[in-house]
C-alpha atoms as one frame of an Amber mdcrd trajectory, in Angstrom:
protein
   0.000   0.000   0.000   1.024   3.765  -0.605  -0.694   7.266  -0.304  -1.143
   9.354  -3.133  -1.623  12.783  -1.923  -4.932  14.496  -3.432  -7.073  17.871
  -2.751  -9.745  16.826  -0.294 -12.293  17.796  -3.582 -10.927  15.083  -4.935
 -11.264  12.474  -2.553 -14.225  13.669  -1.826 -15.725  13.287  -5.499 -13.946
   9.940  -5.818 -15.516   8.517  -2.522 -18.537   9.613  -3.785 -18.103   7.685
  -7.403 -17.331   4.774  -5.075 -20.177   4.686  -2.792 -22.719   4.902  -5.523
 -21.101   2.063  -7.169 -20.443  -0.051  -3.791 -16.785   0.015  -4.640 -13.946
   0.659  -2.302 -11.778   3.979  -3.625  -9.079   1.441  -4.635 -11.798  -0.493
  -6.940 -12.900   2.826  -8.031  -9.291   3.954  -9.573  -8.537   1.048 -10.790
 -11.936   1.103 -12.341 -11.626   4.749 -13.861  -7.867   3.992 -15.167  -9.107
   1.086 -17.155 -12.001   3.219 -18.554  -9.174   5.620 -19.177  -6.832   3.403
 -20.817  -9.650   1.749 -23.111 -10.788   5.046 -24.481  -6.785   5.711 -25.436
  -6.790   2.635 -27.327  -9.688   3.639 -28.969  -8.760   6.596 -29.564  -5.645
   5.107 -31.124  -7.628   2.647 -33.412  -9.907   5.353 -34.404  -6.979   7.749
 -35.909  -5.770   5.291 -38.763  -7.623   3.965 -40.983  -8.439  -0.019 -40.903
  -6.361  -2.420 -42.990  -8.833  -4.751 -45.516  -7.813  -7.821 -43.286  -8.556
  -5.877 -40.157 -12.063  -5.272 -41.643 -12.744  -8.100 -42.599 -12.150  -9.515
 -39.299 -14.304  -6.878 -37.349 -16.778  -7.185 -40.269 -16.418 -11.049 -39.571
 -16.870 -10.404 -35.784 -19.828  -7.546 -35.891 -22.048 -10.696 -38.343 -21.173
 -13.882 -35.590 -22.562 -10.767 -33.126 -25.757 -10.366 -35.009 -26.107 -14.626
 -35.363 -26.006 -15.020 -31.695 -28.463 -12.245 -30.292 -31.351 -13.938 -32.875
């Protein structure tokens, strides 16, 4: 364990994030950094274009999707 030092605003909005979601404010920043790091890979993927093979694959992917929610 370590402290990370943080205005009391902060801790208080965090706690608050946590509560409503019954998390502890560990499970709560690990839970926001994930988010975070997710939406940078997206944001990644979403700069450059897609290759054909790449695609086809999430073409491939989005249709066995669609298959299994009928």
């Amino acid at each position: 364990m370590t402290t990370i030092k943080v205005t009391k605003e902060t801790r208080d909005a965090l706690r608050e994030l946590a509560q409503r979601e019954g998390l502890t404010l560990e499970q709560q920043l690990v839970q926001l950094l994930s988010a975070h790091r997710r939406r940078s890979i997206g944001a990644q993927l979403a700069s450059e274009p897609l290759s054909s093979d790449e695609q086809q694959l999430l073409d491939a992917s989005a249709a066995d999707v669609a298959d299994a929610s009928r």
